[in-house]
N, C-alpha and C positions, 0 to 999 in steps of 0.2 A: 745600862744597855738592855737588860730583861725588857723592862714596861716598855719600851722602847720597840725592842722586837716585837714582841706580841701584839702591842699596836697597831705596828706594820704589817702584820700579818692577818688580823683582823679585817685591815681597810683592804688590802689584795682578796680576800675570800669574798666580801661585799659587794665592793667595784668590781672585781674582774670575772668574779663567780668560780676563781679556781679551789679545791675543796683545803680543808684544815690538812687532811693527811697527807697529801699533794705538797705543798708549802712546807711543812716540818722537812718531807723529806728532801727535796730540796735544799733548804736551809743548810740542814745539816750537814749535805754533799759539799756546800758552797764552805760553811765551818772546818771543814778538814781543810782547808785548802789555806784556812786565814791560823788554823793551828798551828799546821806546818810552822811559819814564821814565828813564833813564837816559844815554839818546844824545839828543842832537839831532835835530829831523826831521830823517829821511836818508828816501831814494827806496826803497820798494820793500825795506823791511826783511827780511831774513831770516835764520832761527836752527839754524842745524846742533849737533847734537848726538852725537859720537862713541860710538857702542855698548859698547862696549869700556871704556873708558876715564870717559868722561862728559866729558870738556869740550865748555865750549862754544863755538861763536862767532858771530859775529855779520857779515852781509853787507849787502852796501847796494848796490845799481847807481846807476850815475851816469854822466850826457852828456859825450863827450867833444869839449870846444872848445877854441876856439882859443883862448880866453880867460874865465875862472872869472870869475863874476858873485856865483854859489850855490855855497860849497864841500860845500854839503851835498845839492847834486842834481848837479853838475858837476867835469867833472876835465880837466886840462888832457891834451893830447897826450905829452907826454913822459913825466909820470907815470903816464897810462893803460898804456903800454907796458910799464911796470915788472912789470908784474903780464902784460897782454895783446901780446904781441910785434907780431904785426901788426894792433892798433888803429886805425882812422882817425878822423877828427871825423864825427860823425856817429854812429857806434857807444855801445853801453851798455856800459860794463864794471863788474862786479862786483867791489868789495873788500870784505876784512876793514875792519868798524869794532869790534870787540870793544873796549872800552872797559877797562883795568885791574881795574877795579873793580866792573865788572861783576858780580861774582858777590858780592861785598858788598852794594852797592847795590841790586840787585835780589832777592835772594836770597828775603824773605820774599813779596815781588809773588807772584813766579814759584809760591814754595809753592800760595799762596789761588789762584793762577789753575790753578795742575794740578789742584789737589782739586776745583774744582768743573768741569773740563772732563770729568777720569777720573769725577765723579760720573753727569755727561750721557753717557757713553759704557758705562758702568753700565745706566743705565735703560733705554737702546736692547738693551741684552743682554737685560735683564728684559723685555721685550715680545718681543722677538725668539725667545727661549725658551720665553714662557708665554703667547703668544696663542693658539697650537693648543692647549692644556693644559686650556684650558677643560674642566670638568666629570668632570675628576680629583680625584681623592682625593693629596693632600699630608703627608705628616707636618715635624711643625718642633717647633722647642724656643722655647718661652717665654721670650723675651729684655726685656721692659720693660712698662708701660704708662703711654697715654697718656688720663688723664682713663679712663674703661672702654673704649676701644680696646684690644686684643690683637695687639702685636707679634711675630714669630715667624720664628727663625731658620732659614730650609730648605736652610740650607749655603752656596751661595756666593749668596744674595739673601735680602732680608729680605722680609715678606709682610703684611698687618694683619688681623684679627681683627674688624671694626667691632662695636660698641657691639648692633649692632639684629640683626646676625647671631650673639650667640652664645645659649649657651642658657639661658635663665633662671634654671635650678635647677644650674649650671655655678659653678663658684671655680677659678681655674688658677693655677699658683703659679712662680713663675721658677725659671725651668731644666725645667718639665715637661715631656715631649714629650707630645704630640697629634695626630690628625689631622685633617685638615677638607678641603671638599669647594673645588677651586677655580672661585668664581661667576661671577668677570670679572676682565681685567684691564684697567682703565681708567686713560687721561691726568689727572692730576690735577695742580695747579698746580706741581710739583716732578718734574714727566714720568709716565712709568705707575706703578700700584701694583699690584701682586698683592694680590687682593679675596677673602677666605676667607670661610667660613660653615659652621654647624656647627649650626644652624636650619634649614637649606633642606632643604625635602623631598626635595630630588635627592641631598641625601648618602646618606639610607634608600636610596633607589635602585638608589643607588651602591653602596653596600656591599652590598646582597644579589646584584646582578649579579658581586660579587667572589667571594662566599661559595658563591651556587648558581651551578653551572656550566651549568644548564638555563637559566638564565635569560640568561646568556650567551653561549650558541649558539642562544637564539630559541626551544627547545622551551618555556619557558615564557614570558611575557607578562603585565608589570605594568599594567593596565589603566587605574589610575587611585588615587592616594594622599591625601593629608587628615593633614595631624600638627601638634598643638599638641607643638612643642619642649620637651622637657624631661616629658612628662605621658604621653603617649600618641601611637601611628601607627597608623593602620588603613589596608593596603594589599588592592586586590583584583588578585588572580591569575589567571587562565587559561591552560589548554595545549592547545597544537597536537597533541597527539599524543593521544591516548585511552588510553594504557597508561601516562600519567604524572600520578599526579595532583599539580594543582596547589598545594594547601596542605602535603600531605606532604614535597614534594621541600623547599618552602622551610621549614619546621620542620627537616626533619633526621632522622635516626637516631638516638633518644634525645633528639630537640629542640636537639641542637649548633648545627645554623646557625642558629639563631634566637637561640639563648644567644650566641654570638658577637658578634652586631648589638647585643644586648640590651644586652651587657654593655661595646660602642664608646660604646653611646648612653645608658651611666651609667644601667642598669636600667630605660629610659625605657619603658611597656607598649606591645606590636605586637601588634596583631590581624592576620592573614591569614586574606580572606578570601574564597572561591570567586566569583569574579564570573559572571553568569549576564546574558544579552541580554534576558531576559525580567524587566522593571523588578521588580515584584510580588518575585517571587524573590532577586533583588539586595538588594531594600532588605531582604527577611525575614534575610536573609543578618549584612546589615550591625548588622540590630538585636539579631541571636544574642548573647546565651540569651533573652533574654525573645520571647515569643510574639505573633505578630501575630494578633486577633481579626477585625478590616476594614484593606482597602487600599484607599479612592479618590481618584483620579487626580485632579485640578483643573488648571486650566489649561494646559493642554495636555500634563499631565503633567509639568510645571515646580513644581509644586505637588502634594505628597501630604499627605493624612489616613491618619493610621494609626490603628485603635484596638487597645487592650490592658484586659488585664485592669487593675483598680484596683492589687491588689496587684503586678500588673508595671510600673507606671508609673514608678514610681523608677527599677527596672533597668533599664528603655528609655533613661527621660532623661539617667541617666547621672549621676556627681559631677560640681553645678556645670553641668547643661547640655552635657556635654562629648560623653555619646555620643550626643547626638542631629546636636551641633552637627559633629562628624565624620563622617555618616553623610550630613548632609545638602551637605555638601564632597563625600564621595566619591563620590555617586550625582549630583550636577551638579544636584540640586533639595533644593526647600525640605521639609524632613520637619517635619509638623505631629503630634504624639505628642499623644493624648488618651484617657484612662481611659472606656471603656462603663459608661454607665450602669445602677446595678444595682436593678433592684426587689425589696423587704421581703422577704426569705423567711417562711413559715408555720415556727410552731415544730418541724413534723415536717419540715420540709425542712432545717432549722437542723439537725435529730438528723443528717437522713442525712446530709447535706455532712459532718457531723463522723467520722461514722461510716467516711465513703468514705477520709477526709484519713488513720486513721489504719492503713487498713487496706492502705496504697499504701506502708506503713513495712518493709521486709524487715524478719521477724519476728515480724510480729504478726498474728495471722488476723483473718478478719471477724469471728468470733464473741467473737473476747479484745477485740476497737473496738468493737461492740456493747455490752458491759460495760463499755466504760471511762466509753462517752459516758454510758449508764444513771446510774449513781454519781456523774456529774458533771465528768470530765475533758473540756475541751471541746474545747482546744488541745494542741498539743505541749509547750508553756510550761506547761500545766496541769500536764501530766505529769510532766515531771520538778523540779516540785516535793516530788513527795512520796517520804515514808520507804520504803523495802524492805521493812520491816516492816511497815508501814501496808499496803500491798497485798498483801504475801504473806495476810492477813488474810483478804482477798476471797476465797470461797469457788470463784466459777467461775476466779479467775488462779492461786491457790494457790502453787505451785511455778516455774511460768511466772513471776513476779515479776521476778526477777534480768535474764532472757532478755527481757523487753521494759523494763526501764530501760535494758538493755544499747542495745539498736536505737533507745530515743530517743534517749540522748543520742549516737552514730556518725549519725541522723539530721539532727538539730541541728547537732552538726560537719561535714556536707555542705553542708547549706545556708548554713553562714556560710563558709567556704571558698568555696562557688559565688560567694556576694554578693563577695567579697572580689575576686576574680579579675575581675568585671568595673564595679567601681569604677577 
């Protein structure tokens, strides 16, 4: 059992990094306990354990009298001396009780009682380590799961993943590394836990305080955040300083530090966006690209109506609800989205709207939208339906044909990349 112990307490000092004097003492608490079972009640049990070496042994103090009543709390005077020279009655002296067999007999006690003492002296490291740690960024390797828990080895401590913190659209697979943001470390019925998450808006945070350095020495200022995990983040910006602006710095040069976070966050979409003290502003901010047509205020400004055009209403609302429902997180009120009502246009108002839409097309003049709408093109859809042929046809586009199928359809593909980008 010696080579054994020390072995064992070798590899606890290595892996766990708890120290040599730590563990003996331990140990030994844990050894009184597995002595117990094996000796007799003796007084005042105690278990020495050579460094060196590993033996053990086992001590016991005991009264010494004139006359043994209890040989197991009492010692006579003559034998007291054998060990303490000038003993007298009245005195405690400590002997060896090490029992032969001791180290058979107790051998497996002692195991169960070390592993769980070195565990409770474990978990005192684990708090003692990760209570200032709070709202760090961790990386760990994917070691088990329990039920959708996410276990996570960050070298010399294990750390959990819970169920409600990770990200939706997430599958981790053992042995991966990852990192996560640490939320708490909490007592839980087997002492503290290191508490990760990888949902909580403070990791976004987190990471871009890592990535932009402005935002790290304070020239820039994250105002206020809003993220469905896994979907989408819209964070608002501002800077202290007027010669830096704030959604640039955190994009990046070619958009790198935003690709960086993007690509932590498993392509999750990040809006950054210019935050402004004047609400109006803010919210037009937050609802970019679609247009705001009315802003009013309601209850106390805890409540807004916003109106939009009909055809912006989708883009406002967002897939699912989503950008309205982040908009209304990031401004701290409720955003009420509602299409303006439109009345009938006259059939020459119907011409010119069509006329204006397609003369707003790089490439096409007023007077080529003029003729289109004439003939019957009414929409952009209209348009590129038809042949090259069929319009070079047309007397006033002639030649021009090619050069304005061309600019619908790089029009078309503007507009569905626009849509694309803020779904």
């Amino acid at each position: 059992m010696n080579a054994d112990l020390l072995a064992t307490l070798d590899f606890w000092e290595r892996e766990k990094g708890i120290s040599k004097d730590t563990l003996f003492e331990v140990v030994e608490e844990a050894l009184v306990s597995a002595a117990k079972k094996a000796i007799n009640p003796a007084r005042d049990l105690r278990v020495s354990i050579d460094p060196k070496t590993g033996d053990i042994r086992t001590f016991s103090k005991r009264l010494v009298v004139e006359e043994v009543t209890s040989q197991h709390d009492e010692i006579s005077l003559p034998d007291a001396r054998k060990t303490k020279k000038d003993a007298e009655l009245g005195d405690e002296v400590e002997i060896e009780v090490t029992p032969t067999n001791f180290g058979r007999i107790a051998s497996q006690a002692a195991k169960q009682a070390i592993m769980q003492q070195l565990r409770r002296v474990e978990k005192q490291l684990i708090y003692s380590e990760f209570k200032d740690r709070t709202g760090d960024i961790v990386s760990g390797v994917v070691r088990r799961f329990d039920r959708s828990d996410v276990f996570l080895d960050l070298g010399r401590f294990e750390a959990i993943l819970p169920n409600h913190e990770r990200v939706p659209t997430e599958e981790y697979q053992i042995g991966e590394r990852i990192r996560c943001f640490v939320k708490a470390v909490e007592y839980g019925p087997h002492g503290p836990d290191i508490i990760l998450s990888r949902s909580d808006p403070n990791f976004v945070i987190k990471l871009f305080q890592v990535e932009v350095s402005e935002i790290n020495d304070g020239t820039i200022e994250i105002k206020s955040i809003a993220r469905e995990a896994g979907y989408r983040t819209k964070l608002a910006v501002h800077s202290h300083d007027s010669k830096v602006d704030p959604v640039g710095a955190c994009v990046g040069l070619r958009g790198q530090r935003v690709k960086n976070i993007v690509r932590e966050l498993n392509n999750e979409k990040v809006d950054i966006i210019p935050w402004s003290d004047d609400q109006r502003t803010f919210v037009a901010n937050a609802l970019s690209p679609a247009k705001l047509l009315a802003f009013e205020p309601e209850e106390g400004g805890h409540r807004i109506k916003v109106l939009v055009e009909p055809d912006q209403l989708s883009l406002a609302i967002g897939k699912r609800g989503q950008n309205a429902r982040l908009t209304s997180k990031l401004c701290d009120c409720h955003i009420d989205i509602q299409a303006q009502e439109v009345t009938e246009m006259g059939f020459e108002e119907k011409v010119a709207q069509a006329v204006r839409a397609f003369a707003t097309i790089a490439g096409i003049t007023e007077k080529q939208a003029n003729t289109l709408v004439n003939i019957g093109f009414h929409t952009l859809e209209d348009l590129l339906q038809v042949d090259l042929a069929d319009l070079q046809e047309i007397p006033e586009i002639g030649d021009s044909a090619a050069q304005i199928l061309e600019s619908a359809k790089a029009e078309s593909t503007r507009r569905l990349l626009k849509l694309e980008e803020t779904q």
